[in-house]
C-alpha positions as CSV (number, residue, x, y, z in Angstrom):
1,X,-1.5,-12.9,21.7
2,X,-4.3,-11.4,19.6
3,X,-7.3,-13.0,18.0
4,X,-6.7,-15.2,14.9
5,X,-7.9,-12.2,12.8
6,X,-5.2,-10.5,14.1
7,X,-2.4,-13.0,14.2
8,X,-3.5,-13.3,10.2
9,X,-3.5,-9.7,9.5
10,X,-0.1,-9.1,11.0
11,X,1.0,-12.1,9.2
12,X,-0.3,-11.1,5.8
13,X,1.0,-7.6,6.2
14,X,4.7,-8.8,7.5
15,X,4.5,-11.4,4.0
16,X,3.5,-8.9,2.1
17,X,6.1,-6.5,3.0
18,X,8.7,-8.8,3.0
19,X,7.7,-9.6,-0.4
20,X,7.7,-5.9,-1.3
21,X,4.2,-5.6,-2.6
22,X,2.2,-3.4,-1.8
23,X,-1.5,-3.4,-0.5
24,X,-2.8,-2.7,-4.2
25,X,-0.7,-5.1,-5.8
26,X,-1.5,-7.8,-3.7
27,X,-5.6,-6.6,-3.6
28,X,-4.8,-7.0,-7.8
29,X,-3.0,-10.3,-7.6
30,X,-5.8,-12.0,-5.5
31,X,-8.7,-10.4,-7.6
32,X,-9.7,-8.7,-4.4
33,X,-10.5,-4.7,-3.9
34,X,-7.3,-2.8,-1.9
35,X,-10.0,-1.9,1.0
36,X,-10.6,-5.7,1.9
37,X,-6.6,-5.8,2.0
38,X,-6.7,-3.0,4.3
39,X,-9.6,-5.1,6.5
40,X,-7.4,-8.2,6.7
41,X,-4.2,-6.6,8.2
42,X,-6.0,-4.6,10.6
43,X,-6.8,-7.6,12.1
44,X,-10.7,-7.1,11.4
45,X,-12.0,-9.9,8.6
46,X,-13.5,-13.1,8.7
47,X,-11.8,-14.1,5.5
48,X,-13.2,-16.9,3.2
49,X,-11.5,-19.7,2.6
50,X,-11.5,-19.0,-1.2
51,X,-9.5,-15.6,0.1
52,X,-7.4,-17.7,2.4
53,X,-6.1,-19.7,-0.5
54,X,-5.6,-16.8,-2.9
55,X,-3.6,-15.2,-0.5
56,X,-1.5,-18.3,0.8
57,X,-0.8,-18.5,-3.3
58,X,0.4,-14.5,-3.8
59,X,2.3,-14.6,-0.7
60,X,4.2,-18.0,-1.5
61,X,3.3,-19.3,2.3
62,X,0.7,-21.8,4.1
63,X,-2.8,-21.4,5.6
64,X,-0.8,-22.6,8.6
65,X,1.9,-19.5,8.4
66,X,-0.7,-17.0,7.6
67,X,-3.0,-18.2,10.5
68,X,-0.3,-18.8,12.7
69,X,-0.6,-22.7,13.6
């Protein structure tokens, strides 16, 4: 198993995708530039809560899902 950054990454991306969005519109849904997208899914940001929640709210899921608790 990776680190959380990773395990949210992969689980952001997998949402995402699953949604069919892609990195631009989800960077435009949660006010956020397409590069800090990128930075999530590779498994290298410390997002912010604030993030956290915007994303949990464009990907219809949980903090929980997304960090995978």
């Amino acid at each position: 198993m990776g680190s959380i950054f990773q395990v949210f990454g992969e689980n952001v991306r997998t949402r995402r995708k699953a949604l069919g969005l892609s990195q631009e519109e989800l960077a435009y849904q949660i006010d956020r530039d397409v590069r800090t997208i990128r930075f999530i899914e590779s498994g290298n940001s410390n997002s912010t809560i604030k993030t956290i929640k915007k994303l949990t709210k464009a990907l219809d899921s949980t903090a929980s899902k997304l960090l995978g608790f």
